[in-house]
C-alpha positions as CSV (number, residue, x, y, z in Angstrom):
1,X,10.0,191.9,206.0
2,X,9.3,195.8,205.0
3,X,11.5,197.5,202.4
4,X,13.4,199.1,205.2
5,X,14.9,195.8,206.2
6,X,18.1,195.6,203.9
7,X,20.9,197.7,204.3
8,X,21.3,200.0,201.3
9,X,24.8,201.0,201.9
10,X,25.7,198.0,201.5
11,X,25.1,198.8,197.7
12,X,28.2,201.0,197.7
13,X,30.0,198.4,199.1
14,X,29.6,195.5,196.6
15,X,29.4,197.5,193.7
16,X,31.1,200.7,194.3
17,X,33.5,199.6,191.1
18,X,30.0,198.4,188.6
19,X,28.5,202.0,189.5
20,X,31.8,203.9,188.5
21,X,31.6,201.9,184.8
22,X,28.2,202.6,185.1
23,X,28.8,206.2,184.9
24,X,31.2,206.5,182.3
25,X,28.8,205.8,179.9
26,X,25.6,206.9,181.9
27,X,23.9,208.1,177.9
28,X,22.9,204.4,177.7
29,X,20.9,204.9,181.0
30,X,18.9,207.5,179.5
31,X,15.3,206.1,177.7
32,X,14.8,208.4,174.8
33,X,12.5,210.6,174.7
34,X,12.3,210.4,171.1
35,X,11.3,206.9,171.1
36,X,7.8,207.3,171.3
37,X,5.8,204.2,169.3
38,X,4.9,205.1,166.5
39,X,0.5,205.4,166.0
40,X,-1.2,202.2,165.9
41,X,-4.2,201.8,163.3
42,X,-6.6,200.9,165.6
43,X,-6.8,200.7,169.6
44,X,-10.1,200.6,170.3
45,X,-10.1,197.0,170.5
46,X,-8.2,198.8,173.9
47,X,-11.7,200.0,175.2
48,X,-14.0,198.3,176.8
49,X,-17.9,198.7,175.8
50,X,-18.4,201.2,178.7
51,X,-15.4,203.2,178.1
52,X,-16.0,204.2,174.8
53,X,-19.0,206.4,175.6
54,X,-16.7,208.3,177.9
55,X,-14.2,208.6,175.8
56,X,-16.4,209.8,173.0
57,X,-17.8,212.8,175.5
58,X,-14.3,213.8,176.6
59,X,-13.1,214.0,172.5
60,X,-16.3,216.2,171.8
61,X,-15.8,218.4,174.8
62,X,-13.0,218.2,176.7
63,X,-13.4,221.0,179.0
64,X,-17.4,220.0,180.1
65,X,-15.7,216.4,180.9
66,X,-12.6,217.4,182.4
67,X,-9.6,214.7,182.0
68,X,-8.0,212.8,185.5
69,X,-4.5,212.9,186.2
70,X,-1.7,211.4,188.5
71,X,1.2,213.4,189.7
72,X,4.0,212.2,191.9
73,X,7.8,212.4,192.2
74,X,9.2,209.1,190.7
75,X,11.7,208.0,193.6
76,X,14.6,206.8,192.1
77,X,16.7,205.1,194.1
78,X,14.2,203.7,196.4
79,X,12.0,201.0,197.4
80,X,11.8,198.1,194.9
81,X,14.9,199.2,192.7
82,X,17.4,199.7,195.6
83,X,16.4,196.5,196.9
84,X,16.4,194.9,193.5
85,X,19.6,196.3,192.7
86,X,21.4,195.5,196.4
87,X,20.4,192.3,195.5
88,X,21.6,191.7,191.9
89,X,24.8,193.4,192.2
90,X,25.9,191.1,195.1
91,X,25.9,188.7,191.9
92,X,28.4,190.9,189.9
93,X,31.9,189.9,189.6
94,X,34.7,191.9,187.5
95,X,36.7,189.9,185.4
96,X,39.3,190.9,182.9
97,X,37.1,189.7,180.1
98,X,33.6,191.9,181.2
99,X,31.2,191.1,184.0
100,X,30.4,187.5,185.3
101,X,26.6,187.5,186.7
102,X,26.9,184.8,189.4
103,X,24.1,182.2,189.6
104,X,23.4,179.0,192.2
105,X,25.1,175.8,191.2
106,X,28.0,177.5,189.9
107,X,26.5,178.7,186.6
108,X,27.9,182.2,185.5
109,X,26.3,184.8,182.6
110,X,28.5,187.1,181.1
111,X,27.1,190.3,181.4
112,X,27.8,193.0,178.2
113,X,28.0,196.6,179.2
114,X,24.8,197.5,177.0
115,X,23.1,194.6,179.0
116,X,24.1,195.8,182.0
117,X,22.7,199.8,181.2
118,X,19.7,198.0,180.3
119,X,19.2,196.4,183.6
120,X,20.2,199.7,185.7
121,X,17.2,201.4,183.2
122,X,14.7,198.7,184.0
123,X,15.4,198.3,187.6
124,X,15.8,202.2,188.5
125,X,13.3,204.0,185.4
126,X,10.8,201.7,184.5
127,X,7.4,200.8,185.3
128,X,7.2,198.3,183.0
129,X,10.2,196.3,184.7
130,X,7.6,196.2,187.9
131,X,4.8,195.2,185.9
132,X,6.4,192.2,184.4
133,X,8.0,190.9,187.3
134,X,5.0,190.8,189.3
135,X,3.1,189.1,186.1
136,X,5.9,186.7,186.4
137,X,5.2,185.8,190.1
138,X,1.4,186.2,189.3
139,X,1.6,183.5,187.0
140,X,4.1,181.6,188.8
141,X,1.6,181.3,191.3
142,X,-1.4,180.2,188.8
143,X,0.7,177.3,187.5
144,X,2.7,175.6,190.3
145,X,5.2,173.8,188.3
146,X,5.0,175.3,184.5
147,X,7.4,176.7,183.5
148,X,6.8,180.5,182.6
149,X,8.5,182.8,179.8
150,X,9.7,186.1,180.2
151,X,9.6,188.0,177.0
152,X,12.5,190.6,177.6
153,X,16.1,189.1,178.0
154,X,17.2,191.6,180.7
155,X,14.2,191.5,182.7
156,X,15.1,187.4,182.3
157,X,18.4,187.9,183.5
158,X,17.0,189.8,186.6
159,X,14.6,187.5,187.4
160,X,16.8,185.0,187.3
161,X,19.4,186.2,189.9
162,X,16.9,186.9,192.6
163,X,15.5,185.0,195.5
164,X,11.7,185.4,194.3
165,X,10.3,183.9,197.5
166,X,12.3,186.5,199.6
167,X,10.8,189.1,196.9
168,X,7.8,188.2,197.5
169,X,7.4,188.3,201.1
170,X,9.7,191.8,201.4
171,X,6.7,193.5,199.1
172,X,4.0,191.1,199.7
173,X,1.4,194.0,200.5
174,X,2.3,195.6,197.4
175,X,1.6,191.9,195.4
176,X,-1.7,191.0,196.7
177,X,-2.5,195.2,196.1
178,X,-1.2,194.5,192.6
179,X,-3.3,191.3,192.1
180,X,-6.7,192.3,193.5
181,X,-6.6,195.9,191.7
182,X,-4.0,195.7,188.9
183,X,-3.8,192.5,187.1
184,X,-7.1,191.0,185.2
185,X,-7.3,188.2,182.6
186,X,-5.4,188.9,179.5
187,X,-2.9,191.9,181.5
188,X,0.1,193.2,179.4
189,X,2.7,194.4,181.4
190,X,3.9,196.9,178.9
191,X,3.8,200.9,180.1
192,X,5.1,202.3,177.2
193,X,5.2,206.6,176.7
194,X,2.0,207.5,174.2
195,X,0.8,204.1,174.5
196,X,-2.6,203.3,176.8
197,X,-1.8,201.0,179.7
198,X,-5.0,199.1,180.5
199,X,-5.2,197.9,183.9
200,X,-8.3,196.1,186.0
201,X,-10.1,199.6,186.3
202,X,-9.6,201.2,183.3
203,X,-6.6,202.3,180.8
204,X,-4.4,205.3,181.4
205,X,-1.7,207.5,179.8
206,X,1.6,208.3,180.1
207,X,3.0,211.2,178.1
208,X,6.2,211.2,179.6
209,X,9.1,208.8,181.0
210,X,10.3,209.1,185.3
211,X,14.2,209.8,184.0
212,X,13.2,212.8,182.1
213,X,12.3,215.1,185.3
214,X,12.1,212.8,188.4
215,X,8.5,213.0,188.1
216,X,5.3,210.9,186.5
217,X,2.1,211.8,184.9
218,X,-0.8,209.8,184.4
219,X,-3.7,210.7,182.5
220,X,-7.2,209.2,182.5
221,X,-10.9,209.7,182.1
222,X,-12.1,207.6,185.5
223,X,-10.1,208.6,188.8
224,X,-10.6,204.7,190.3
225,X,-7.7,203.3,187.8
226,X,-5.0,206.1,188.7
227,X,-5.8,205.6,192.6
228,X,-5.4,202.2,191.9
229,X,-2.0,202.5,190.6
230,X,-0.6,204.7,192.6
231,X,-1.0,202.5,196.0
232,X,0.8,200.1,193.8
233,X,3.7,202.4,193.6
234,X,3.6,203.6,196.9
235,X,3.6,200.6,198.8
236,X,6.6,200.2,196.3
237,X,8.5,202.4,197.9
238,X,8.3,204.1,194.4
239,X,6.8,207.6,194.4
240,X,6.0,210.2,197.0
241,X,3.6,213.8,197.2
242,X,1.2,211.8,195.1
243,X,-2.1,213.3,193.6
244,X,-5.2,212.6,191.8
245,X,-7.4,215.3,190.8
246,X,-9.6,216.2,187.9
247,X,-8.3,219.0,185.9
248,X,-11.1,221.2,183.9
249,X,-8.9,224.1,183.3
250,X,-6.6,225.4,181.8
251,X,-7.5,224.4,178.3
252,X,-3.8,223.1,177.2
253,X,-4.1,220.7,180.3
254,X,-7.1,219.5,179.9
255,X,-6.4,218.4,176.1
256,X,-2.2,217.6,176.8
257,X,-4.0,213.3,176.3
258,X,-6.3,214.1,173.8
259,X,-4.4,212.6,170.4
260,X,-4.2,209.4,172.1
261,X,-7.4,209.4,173.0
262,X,-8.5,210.0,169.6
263,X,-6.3,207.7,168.7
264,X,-7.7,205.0,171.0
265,X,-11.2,206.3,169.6
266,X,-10.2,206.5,166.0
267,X,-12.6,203.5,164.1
268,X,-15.5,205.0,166.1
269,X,-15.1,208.2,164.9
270,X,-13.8,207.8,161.5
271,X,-15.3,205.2,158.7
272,X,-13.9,206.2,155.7
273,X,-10.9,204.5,154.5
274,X,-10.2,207.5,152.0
275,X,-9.1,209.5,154.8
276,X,-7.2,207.2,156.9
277,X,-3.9,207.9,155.4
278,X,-4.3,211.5,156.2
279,X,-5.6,210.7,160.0
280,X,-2.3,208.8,159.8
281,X,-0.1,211.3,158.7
282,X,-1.5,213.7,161.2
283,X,-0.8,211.2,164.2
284,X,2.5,211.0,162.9
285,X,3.5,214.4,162.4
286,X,2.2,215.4,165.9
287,X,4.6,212.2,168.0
288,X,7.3,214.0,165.9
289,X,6.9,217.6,167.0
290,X,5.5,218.6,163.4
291,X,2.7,220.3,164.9
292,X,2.9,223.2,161.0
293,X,2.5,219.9,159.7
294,X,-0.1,218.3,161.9
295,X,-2.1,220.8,161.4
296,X,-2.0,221.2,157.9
297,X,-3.0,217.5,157.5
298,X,-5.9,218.2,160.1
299,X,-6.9,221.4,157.4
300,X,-7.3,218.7,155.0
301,X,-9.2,216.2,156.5
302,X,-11.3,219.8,157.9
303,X,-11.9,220.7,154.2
304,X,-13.4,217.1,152.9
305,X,-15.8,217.2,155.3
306,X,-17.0,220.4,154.8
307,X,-17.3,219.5,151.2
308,X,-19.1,216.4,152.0
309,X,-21.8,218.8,154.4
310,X,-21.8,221.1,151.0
311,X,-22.6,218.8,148.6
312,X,-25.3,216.6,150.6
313,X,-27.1,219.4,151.8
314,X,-27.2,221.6,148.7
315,X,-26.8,218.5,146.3
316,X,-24.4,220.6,144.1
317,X,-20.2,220.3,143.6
318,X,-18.3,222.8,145.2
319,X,-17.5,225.2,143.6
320,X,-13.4,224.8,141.7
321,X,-11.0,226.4,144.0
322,X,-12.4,226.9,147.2
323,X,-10.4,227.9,150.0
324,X,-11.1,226.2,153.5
325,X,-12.7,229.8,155.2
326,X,-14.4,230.1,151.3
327,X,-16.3,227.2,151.5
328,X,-17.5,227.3,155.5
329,X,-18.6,231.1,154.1
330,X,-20.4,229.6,151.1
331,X,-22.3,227.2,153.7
332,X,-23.1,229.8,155.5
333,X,-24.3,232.5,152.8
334,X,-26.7,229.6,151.1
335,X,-28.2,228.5,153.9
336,X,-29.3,232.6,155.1
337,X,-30.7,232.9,151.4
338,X,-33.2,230.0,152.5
339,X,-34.8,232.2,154.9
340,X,-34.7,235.6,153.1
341,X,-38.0,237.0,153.0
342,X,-39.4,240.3,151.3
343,X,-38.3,243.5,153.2
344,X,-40.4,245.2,155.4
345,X,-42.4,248.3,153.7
346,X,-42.5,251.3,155.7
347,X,-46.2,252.9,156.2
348,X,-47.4,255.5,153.9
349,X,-46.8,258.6,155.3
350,X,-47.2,260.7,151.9
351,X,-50.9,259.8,152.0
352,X,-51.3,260.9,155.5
353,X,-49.6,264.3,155.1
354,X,-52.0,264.8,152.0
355,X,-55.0,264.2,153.9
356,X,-54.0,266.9,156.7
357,X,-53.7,269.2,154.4
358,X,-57.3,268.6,152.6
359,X,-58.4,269.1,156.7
360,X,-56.9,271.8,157.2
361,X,-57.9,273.4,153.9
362,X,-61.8,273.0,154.8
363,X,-61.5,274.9,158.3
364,X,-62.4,277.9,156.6
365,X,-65.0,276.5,154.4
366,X,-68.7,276.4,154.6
367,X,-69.8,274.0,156.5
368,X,-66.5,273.2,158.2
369,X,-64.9,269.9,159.1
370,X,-67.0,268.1,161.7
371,X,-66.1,266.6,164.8
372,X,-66.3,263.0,163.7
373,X,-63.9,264.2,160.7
374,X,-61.2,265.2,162.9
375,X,-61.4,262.0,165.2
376,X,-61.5,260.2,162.0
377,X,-58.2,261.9,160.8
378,X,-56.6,261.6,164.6
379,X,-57.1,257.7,164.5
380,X,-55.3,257.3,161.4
381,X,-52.3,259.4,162.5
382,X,-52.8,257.3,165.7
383,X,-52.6,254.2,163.4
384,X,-50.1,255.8,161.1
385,X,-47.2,255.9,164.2
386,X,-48.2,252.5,165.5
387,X,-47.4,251.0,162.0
388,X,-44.1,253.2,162.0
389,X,-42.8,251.7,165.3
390,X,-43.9,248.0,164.3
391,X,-41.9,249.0,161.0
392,X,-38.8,249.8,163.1
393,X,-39.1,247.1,165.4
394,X,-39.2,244.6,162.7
395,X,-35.6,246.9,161.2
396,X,-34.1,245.9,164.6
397,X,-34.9,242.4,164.3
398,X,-33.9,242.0,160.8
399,X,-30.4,243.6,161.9
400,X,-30.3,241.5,164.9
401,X,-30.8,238.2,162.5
402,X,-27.8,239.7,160.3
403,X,-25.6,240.1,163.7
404,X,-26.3,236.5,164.2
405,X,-27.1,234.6,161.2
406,X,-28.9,231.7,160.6
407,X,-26.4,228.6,160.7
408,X,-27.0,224.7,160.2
409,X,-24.0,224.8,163.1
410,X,-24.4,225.3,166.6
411,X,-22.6,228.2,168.2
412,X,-19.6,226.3,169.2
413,X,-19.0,224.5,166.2
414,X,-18.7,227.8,164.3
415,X,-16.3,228.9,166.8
416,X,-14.5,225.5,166.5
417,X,-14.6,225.7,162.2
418,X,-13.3,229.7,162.7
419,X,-10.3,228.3,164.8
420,X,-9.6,225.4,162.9
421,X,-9.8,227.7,159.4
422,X,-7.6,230.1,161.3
423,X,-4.9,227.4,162.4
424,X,-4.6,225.6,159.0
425,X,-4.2,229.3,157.4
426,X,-1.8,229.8,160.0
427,X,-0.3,226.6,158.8
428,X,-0.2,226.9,155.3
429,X,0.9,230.2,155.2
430,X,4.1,230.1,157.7
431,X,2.8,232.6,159.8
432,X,4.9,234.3,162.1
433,X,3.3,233.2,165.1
434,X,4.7,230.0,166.5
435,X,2.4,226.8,166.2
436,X,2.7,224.7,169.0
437,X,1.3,221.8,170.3
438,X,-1.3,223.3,171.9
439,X,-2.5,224.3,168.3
440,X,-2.1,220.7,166.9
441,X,-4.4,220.2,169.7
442,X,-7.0,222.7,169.7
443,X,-7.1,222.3,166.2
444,X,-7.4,218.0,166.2
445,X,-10.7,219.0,168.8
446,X,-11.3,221.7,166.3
447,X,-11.8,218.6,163.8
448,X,-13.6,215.8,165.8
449,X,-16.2,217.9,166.8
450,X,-17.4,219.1,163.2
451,X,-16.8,215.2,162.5
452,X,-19.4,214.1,165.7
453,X,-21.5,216.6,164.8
454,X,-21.7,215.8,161.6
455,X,-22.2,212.5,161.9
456,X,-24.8,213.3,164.6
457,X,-27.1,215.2,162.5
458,X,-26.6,212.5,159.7
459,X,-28.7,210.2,161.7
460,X,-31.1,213.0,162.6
461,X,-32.1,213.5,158.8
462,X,-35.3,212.1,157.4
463,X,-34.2,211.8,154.1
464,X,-37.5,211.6,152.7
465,X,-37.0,215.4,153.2
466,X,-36.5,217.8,150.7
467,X,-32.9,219.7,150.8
468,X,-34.8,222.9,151.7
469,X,-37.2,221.1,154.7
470,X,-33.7,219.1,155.8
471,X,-31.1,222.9,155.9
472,X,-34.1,224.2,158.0
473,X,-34.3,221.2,160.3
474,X,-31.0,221.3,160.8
475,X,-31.2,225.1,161.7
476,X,-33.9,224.5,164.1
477,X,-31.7,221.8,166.1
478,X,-29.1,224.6,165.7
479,X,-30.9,226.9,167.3
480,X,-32.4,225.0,170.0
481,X,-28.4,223.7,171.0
482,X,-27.3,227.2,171.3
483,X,-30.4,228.2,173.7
């Protein structure tokens, strides 16, 4: 039996009266988009072993790794839900006192309105209704005769009411698809907004819910998991125009999953417990479109670790009252002093002139200046312009060095310190210029890659080194990322 089989205008028939109610009060069949879970302390436990590396690339740059995404339009009254609800609401009965769900054997539920706006959400909006109910029959299947709990009451009272064989057979492609590709040991059938749904090839993201424009987004770093899903949902009868592709530009795409995938990554990036609450905060702040905020807190987090780079390279305390850009400057100006060297002295031209003038002086003397004299005096002029040039070549370089200092960063960690410097100012200082999510963003990337770096070059350091031999090291691997 296909999902074309039952009649869906039936649907009208039976419950013409439960869809009018329904209606009146259609605000309770909205999910909120405000409802987003708030940040978990750690999800990498979320990762497996192999995922982590990717995930680490991505966070340290996004646009050489690119990010995966699903796009379809969410269908719905379609496929499973219409079937699910023709099939429910032949159940329904209006009494005087509320709504009587029907069972076999004569049993009866009464049905509250909020229960029964929670059932139209589940069975119409969300994917997590789907997932659990083919866990159910999934594990129905593993244990013949156990009985088997359902840990959400109206998904319960759903299950309850339909003819799961019949289910089963009407969508039985879609089962064994969900089975074989979907469903491993230990699967949580939970899709939640913000939160990573993990699924037999890989976790994936969800930044927004099918009622809010008809359509879904996925996000992911592997394209196998979102292919995976989406047969699931179109053999479901449940999306249509669906697409995976890899998205590499523009920026503001490419990083729209990148706090929860720092927040997935978090322990791996970050050990120290001192700036937890601030990483926190920031997570916080950004789920609650406080992105002034978020970035502020990211500014913070920005400045301690610039102190830390500060005081173990130079193994001094910063300086009392250092602004963010004050300190990255400071950085900056000690480490060029560590390769100043004496100015180039320009060649002695006085001494030349005076010896011209002794030549020229002896042309009417007696004997005259000889041949060899004038050859002499011709090779040091010769000499003299070739030292003048070298002198003004060495000028050029010494300008070109000035253009392009010396740095312990790389090239585009300066660039991300100068934007994060610039957004926290922009932050701090209620600048005129809208700060949007993309900021919070840009400026969180901003972060984690002075943090990786960091961390990076931490392990790079022989610290049987002087401070002097480890800055110039450290320039050298600088130098040699940027070529």
């Amino acid at each position: 039996m296909s999902t074309e089989d039952f009649d869906s205008s039936k649907i009208q028939n039976v419950s013409g009266w439960l869809e009018d109610w329904l209606r009146r009060t259609s605000d309770l069949t909205q999910p909120s988009i405000n409802s987003i879970p708030q940040p978990l302390k750690r999800q990498n436990d979320l990762l497996r072993t192999e995922e982590v590396d990717t995930v680490l690339e991505y966070l340290k740059n996004p646009i050489k790794t690119g990010v995966w995404a699903l796009t379809a339009n969410w269908l719905t009254d379609a496929g499973i839900s219409q079937y699910i609800w023709q099939e429910f609401s032949q159940k329904l009965e209006r009494q005087a006192t509320g709504v009587i769900l029907n069972h076999e054997e004569g049993k009866t539920t009464k049905l509250t309105l909020e229960t029964l706006n929670d059932i139209k959400v589940d069975i119409f909006h969300r994917v997590s209704f789907i997932l659990r109910l083919f866990a159910y029959l999934k594990a129905i299947e593993d244990t013949p005769g156990e009985e088997v709990e359902i840990d959400k009451a109206s998904v319960k009272t759903i299950v309850n009411s339909l003819d799961l064989d019949k289910l089963q057979r009407t969508f039985s492609d879609a089962f064994s698809h969900f089975k074989d590709h979907i469903y491993f040991e230990n699967f949580k059938p939970v899709m939640k907004t913000g939160i990573p749904f993990l699924s037999k090839n890989g976790f994936m993201f969800s930044l927004t819910t099918p009622k809010i424009n008809e359509q879904i987004t996925y996000h992911s770093l592997h394209p196998k998991g979102l292919e995976d899903f989406a047969a699931l949902l179109i053999k479901l009868g449940k999306i249509s125009d669906s697409e995976v592709m890899p998205t590499f530009s523009p920026e503001e795409q490419v990083l729209a999953p990148y706090f929860f995938f720092a927040r997935l990554a978090y322990s791996k990036i970050i050990n120290d417990d001192r700036l937890h609450p601030l990483f926190t905060k920031s997570f916080t702040e950004y789920e609650a479109n406080r992105y002034e905020s978020t970035i502020s807190t990211l500014g913070l987090i920005g400045e301690d670790f610039l102190t830390q780079i500060y005081e173990t390279l130079f193994r001094e305390s910063v300086p009392k009252g250092q602004t963010m850009g004050q300190l990255y400057d400071l950085i900056q100006s000690k480490t060029a002093k560590l390769f100043q060297k004496a100015p180039p002295q320009p060649p002695d031209i006085d001494s030349m002139y005076k010896a011209v003038n002794e030549q020229i002086g002896r042309v009417e003397s007696d004997p005259p200046p000889s041949t060899v004299d004038t050859l002499k005096l011709l090779r040091q002029a010769i000499t003299l312009i070739k030292e003048e040039r070298a002198y003004n070549r060495e000028i050029a370089k010494e300008h070109q060095k000035h253009t392009s200092a010396i740095s312990i960063f790389p090239s585009r960690i300066r660039e991300n310190i100068n934007d994060l410097i610039r957004f926290r100012n922009a932050a701090s200082h209620k600048s005129r210029v809208p700060l949007s999510d993309y900021e919070a963003l840009r400026t969180l990337h901003c972060l984690i890659s002075l943090i990786v770096w960091w961390h990076s070059e931490i392990r790079a350091v022989n610290w049987d080194d002087n401070s002097v031999t480890i800055i110039k090291k450290m320039t050298e691997r600088s130098t040699a990322a940027n070529a």
